[in-house]
C-alpha positions as a Markdown table, in Angstrom:
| # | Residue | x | y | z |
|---|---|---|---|---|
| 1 | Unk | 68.9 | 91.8 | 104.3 |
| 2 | Unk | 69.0 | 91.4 | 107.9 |
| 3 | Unk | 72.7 | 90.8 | 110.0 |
| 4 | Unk | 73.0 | 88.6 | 112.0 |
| 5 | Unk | 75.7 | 90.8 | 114.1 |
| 6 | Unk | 76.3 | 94.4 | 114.4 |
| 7 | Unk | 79.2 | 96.7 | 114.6 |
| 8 | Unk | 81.5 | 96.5 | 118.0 |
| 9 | Unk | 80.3 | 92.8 | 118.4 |
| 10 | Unk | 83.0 | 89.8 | 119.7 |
| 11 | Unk | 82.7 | 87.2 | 117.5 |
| 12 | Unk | 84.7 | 83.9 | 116.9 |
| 13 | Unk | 86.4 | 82.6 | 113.6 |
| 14 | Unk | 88.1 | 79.0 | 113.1 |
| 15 | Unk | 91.5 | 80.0 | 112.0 |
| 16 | Unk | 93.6 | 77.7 | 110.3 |
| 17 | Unk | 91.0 | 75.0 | 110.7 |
| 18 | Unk | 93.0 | 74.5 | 114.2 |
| 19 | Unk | 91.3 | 76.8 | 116.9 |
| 20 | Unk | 89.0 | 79.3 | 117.9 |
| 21 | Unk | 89.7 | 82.8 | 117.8 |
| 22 | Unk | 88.3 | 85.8 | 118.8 |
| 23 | Unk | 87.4 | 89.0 | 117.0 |
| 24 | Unk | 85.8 | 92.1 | 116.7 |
| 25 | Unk | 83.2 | 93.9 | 114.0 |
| 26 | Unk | 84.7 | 96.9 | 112.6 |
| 27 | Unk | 82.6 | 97.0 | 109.2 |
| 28 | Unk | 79.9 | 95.3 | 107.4 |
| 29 | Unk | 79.1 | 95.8 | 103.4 |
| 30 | Unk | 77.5 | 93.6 | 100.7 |
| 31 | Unk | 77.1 | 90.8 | 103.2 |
| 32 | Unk | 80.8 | 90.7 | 104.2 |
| 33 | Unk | 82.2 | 91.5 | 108.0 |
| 34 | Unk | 85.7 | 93.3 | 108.2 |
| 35 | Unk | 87.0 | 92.0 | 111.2 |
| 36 | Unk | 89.8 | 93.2 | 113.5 |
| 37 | Unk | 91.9 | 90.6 | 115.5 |
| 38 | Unk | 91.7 | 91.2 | 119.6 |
| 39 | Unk | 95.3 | 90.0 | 120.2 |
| 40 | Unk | 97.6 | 91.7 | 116.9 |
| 41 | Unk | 97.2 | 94.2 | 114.5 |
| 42 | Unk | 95.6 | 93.0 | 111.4 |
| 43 | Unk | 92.1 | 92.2 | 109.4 |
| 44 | Unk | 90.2 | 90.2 | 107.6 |
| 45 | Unk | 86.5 | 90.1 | 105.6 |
| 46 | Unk | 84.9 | 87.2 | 105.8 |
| 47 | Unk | 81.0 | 86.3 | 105.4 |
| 48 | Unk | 78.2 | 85.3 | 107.8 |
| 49 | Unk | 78.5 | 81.8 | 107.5 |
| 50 | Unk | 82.6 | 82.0 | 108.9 |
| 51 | Unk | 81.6 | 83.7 | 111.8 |
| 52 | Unk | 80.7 | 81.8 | 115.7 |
| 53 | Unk | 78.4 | 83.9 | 117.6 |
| 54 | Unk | 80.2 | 81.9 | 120.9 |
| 55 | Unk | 83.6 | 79.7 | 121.1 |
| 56 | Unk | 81.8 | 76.9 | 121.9 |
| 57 | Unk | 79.8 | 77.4 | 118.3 |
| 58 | Unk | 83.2 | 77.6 | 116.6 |
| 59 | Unk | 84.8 | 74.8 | 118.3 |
| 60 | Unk | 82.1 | 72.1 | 117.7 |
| 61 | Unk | 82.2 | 73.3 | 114.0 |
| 62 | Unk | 86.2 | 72.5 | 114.1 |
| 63 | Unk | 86.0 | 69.5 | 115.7 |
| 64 | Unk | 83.2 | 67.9 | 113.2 |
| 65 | Unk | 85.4 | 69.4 | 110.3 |
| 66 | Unk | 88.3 | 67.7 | 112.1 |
| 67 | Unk | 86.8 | 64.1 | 112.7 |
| 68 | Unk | 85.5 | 64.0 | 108.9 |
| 69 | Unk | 89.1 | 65.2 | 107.8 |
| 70 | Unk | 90.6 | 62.1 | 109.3 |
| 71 | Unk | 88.0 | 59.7 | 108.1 |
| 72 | Unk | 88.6 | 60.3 | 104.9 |
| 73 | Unk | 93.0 | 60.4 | 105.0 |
| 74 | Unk | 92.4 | 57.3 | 106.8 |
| 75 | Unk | 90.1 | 56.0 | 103.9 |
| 76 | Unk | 92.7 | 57.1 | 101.6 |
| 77 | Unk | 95.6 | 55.5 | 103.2 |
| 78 | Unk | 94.0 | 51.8 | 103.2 |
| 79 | Unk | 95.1 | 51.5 | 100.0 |
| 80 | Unk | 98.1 | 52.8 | 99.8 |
| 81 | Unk | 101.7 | 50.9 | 99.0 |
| 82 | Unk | 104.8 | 52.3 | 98.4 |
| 83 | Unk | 106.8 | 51.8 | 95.4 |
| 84 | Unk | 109.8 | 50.9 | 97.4 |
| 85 | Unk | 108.4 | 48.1 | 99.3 |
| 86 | Unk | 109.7 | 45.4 | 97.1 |
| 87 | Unk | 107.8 | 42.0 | 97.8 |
| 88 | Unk | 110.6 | 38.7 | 97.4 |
């Protein structure tokens, strides 16, 4: 099995489905990344598919995650009516 990315490499993650953040490689096993945050202590392993080689990567895959998030609320809201709206 072939990685994609090696050890010591800055990669990016979408965290909290809100923005872009970059991290480094510390570890790679059974087709998991550990990976260290750049800006506080702390780590995480996550697979391939979760990781953004470049911010711009990991921000177009938020912001396509983002628009079909709202489609569907605003799908959901159409037909919505609360019990408290009484009709005279």
């Amino acid at each position: 099995m072939k990685n994609r990315f090696k050890i010591g490499d800055h990669v990016y993650i979408v965290e909290c489905g809100l923005y872009a953040k970059e991290v480094v490689i510390v570890g790679i096993a059974g087709g998991f990344y550990q990976i260290c945050f750049t800006d506080r202590q702390g780590s995480l392993r996550l697979k391939e598919s979760k990781l953004y080689a470049t911010k711009e990567e990991a921000e177009s895959v938020w912001s396509s995650h983002r628009a079909a998030t709202q489609k569907k609320i605003t799908q959901e809201r159409k037909g919505f009516h609360s019990p408290y709206a009484y009709e005279w």
